[in-house]
MARTORDREN-22944 format. One record per residue (C-alpha): residue in three letters; x, y, z. Coordinates in pm, whole numbers, padded with zeros to 5 digits, always signed. Layout:
N
ALAXYZ ...
//
This chain:
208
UNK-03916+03195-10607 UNK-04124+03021-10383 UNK-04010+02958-10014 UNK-04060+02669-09798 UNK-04282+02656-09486 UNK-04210+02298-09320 UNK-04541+02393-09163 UNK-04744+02415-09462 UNK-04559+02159-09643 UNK-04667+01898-09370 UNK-05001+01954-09374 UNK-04989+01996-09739 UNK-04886+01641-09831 UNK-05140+01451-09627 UNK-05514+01402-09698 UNK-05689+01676-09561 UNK-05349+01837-09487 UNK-05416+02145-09604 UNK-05828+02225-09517 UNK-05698+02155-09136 UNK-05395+02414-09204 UNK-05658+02655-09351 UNK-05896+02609-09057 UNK-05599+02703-08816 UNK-05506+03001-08982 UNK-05865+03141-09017 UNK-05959+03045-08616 UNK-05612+03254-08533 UNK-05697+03538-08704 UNK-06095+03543-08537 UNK-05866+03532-08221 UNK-05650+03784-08270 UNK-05945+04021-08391 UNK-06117+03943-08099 UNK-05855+04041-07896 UNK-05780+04365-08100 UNK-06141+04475-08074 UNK-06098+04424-07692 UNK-05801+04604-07606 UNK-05909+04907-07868 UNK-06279+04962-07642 UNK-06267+05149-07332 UNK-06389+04995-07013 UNK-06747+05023-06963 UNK-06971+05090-06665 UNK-07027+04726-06482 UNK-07430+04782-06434 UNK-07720+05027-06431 UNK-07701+05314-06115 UNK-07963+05056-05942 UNK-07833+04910-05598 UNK-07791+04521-05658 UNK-07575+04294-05440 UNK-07301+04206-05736 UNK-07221+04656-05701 UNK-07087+04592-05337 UNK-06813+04368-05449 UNK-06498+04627-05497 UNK-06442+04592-05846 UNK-06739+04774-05953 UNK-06616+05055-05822 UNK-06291+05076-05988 UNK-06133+05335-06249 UNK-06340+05303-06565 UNK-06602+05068-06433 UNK-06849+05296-06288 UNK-07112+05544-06471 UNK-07205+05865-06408 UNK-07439+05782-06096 UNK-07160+05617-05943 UNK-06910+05837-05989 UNK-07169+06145-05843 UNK-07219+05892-05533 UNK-06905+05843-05485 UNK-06820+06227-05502 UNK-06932+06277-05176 UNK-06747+05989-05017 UNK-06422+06126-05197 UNK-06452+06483-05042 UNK-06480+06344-04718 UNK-06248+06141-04724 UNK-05977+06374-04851 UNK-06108+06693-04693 UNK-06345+06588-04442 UNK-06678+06785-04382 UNK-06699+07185-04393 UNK-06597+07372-04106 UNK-06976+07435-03962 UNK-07039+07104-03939 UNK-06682+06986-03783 UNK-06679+06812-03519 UNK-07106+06749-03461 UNK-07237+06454-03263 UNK-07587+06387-03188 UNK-07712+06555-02840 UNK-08005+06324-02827 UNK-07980+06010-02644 UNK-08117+05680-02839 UNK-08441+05692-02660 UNK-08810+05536-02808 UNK-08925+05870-02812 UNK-08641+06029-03008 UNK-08675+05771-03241 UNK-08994+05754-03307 UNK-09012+06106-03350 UNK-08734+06045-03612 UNK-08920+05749-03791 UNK-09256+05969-03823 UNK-09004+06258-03973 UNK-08800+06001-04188 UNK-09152+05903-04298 UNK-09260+06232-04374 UNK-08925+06358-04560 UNK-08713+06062-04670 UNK-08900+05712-04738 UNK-09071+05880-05072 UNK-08686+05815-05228 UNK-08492+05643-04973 UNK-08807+05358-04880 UNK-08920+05291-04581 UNK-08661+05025-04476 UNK-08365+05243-04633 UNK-08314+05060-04924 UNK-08288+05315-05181 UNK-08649+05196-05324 UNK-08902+05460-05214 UNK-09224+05556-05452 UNK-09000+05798-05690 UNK-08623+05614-05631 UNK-08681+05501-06036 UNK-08715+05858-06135 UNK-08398+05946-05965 UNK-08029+05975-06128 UNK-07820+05825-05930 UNK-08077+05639-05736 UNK-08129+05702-05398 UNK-07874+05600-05106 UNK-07868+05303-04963 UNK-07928+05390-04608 UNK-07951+05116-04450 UNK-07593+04950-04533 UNK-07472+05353-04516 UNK-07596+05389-04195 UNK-07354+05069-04102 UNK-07015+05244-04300 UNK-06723+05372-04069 UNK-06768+05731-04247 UNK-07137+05751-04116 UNK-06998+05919-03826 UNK-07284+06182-03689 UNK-07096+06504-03896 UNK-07093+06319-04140 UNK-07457+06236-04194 UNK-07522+06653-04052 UNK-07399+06774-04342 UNK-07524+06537-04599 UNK-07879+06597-04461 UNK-07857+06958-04447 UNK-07677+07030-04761 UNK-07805+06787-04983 UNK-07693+06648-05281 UNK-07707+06951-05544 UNK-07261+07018-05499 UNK-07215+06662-05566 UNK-07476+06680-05898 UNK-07774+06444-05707 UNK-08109+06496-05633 UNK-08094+06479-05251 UNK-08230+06808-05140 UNK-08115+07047-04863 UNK-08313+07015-04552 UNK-08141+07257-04395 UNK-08418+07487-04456 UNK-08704+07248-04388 UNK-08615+07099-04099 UNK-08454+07195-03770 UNK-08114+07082-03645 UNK-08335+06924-03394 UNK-08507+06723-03656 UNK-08250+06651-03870 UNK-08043+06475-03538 UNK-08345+06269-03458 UNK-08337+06128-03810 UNK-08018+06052-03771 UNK-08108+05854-03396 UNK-08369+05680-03590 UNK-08116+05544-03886 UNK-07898+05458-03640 UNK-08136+05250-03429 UNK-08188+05000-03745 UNK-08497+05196-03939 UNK-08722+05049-03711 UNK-09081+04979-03830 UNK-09296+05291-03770 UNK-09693+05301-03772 UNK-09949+05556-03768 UNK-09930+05486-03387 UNK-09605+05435-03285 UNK-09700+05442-02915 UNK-09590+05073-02880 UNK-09211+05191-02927 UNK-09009+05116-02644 UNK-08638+05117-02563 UNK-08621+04742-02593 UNK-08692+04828-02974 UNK-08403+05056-03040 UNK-08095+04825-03179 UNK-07778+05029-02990 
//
């Protein structure tokens, strides 16, 4: 016995009627595979680990949008955070004043030990940054963050990146305290531009 379908019927009994009803029912079901196909893959990471302006809006950073370089950046940011920094470093703040000559100092050692991955201006596009997984930070808009406080940046320096599975190294060992604070003067005064002879430095330089 064959049913009725008002639908069909309709469509049936004019010219045409029934290639337009055909057309309908073959663009629904490309729609609802579509939508199947969607809803069945998992979310995928928004972009490569490379720093590009679209990865500062938030949802790039949500659950299930970022790969594994993000999620190994963010690692850091997460212990802090939730935990803060380790006991040693509790509590640091930068004994040098934001002087020319502290900063300079700082921009010939950020030179020496940093620019090769972080770049000379900070933005995570030094000589080797390509070679890198994640890619280097982006000091220059970290330096700006409200977590940047000075412990903050101790212990990142120091330790490195090798907990938090990145290639930042531990300076701890290569550099003094000493040193390490006056890289940390120079970030904060803006990464200013450093030459061979940065005698021409003055305070009026330093951004404060």
């Amino acid at each position: 016995m064959v049913t009725s379908n008002p639908i069909r019927d309709r469509h049936a009994t004019t010219p045409g009627g029934m290639a337009v009803f055909l057309l309908l029912i073959f663009i629904a079901a490309v729609l609802y595979a579509a939508s199947a196909t969607t809803q069945a893959q998992p979310a995928t990471p928004c972009c490569s680990d490379r720093w590009d302006p679209a990865r500062e809006q938030r949802g790039h950073w949500g659950p299930g949008r970022m790969g594994e370089g993000q999620r190994q950046r963010m690692a850091r940011h997460w212990t802090f955070m939730h935990e803060g920094v380790p006991a040693e470093y509790a509590g640091q703040e930068n004994p040098f004043e934001s002087s020319a000559d502290v900063v300079s100092e700082g921009g010939q050692l950020y030179a020496t030990h940093c620019a090769l991955c972080h770049g000379s201006e900070g933005l995570g596009d030094g000589l080797i940054a390509n070679s890198l997984s994640p890619s280097p930070a982006l000091l220059a808009r970290l330096i700006q963050m409200p977590m940047a406080v000075d412990a903050y940046l101790l212990w990142s320096i120091s330790e490195g990146g090798q907990a938090f599975g990145t290639d930042m190294p531990a300076f701890k060992d290569v550099l003094s305290e000493e040193d390490i604070w006056k890289i940390i003067s120079y970030l904060r005064a803006g990464l200013p531009s450093m030459s061979e002879d940065s005698s021409g430095l003055n305070d009026q330089d330093i951004a404060r």
